[in-house]
Structure formats: structure tokens, C-alpha cells
C-alpha positions, -999 to 999 in steps of 0.1 A, spaced: -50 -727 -367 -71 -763 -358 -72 -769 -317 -50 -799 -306 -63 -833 -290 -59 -821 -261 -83 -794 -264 -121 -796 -267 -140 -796 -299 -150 -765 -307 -188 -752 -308 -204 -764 -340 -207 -725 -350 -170 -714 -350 -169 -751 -371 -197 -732 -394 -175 -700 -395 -144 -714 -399 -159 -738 -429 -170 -707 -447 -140 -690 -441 -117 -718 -460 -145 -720 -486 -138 -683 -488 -100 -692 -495 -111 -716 -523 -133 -698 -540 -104 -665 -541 -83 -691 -554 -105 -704 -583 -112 -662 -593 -72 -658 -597 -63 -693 -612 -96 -681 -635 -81 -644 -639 -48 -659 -642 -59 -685 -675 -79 -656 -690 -51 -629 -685 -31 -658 -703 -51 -665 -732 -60 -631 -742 -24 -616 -745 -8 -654 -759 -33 -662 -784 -57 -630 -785 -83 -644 -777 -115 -623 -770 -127 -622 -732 -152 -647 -731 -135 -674 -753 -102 -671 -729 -130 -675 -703 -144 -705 -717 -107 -721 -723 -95 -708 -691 -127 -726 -673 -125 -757 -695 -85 -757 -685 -91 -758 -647 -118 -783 -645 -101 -804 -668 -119 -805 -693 -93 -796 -720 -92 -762 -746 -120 -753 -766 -100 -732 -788 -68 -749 -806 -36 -734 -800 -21 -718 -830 11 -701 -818 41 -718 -797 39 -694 -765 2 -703 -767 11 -741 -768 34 -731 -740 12 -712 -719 -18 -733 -726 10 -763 -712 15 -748 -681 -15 -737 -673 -29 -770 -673 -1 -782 -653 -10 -753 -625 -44 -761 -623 -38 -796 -615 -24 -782 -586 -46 -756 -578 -78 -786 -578 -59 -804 -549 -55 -773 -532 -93 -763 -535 -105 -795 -523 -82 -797 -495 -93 -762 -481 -125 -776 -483 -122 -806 -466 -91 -800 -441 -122 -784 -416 -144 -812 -419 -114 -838 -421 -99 -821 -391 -133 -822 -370 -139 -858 -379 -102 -872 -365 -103 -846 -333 -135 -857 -319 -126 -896 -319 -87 -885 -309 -92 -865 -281 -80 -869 -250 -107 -871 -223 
């Protein structure tokens, strides 16, 4: 996927267009950890679409729930949904900066 040390660095335009394409990857992962919290919090604690939204946003940017909790598979889900998107922050940030990370340590490791 990334070129080894002992190849060049690559023009700053594939750098560009491979940037955009793992911003591409975050960004698919934020709409289905977003899809994924709303889907959740409409069918465990009927919530309409746009408070689920709201919660579900709230949730992954860690913010907390708007909306309390009222029933124990909401508790639940609302549990491990905050527990997923713990994970899924890490994951966004590193798809955004493995490229740039990446870049930085090949051009002052290469091999000349």
C-alpha cells in the first residue's frame, strides 16, 4: 500500500490522491458508525430519526446522550455503542494521518 525506504517518494499529487482517498475511508466510516447509532436508537428506545441522530452524533464525538435511557436493552445498546465509537475515533484519525505520518518518516528514512 505505502512505498518502502527503498523506493522514492512519491509525486506530491498521488500523496494528494492517496490523502483523499483515506479521507474517503473515514468519512464512509463515520456515515455507518452514524447509521449504525441511529439504526440503534430508533428500534431500542424508539426514538424519532433526528433525536437518534442527535444521540447517535453526541455518542461518537463523545459528547454523551442527549436523551436518557429508559429501557435496559437501550442502557445496553447505548453501552456499547459508546464503547464502539471509542474505537472507531482512533480508527478515523489514523486513516487520516497514516498518509501524512507515512510521508513524513519516508522522506528522512530513505535510502539514497
Amino acid at each position: 500500500m505505502f512505498e518502502s525506504k527503498k523506493q522514492s517518494l512519491i509525486s506530491r499529487s498521488a500523496f494528494i490522491a492517496r490523502q483523499l482517498r483515506f479521507s474517503l475511508y473515514a468519512a464512509l466510516l463515520i456515515i455507518f458508525s452514524l447509521l449504525l447509532g441511529v439504526g440503534g436508537y430508533m428500534s431500542t428506545e424508539g426514538l424519532p430519526f433526528l433525536d437518534a441522530l442527535l444521540n447517535a452524533s453526541m455518542i461518537l464525538t463523545g459528547m454523551g446522550p442527549v436523551n436518557p435511557m429508559t429501557t435496559d436493552i437501550s442502557k445496553l445498546f447505548s453501552s456499547f455503542y459508546a464503547l464502539y465509537s471509542g474505537l472507531a475515533f482512533l480508527t478515523v484519525m489514523g486513516l487520516f494521518i497514516a498518509p501524512v505520518a507515512h510521508r513524513f518518516m519516508h522522506k528522512h528514512h530513505m535510502e539514497e
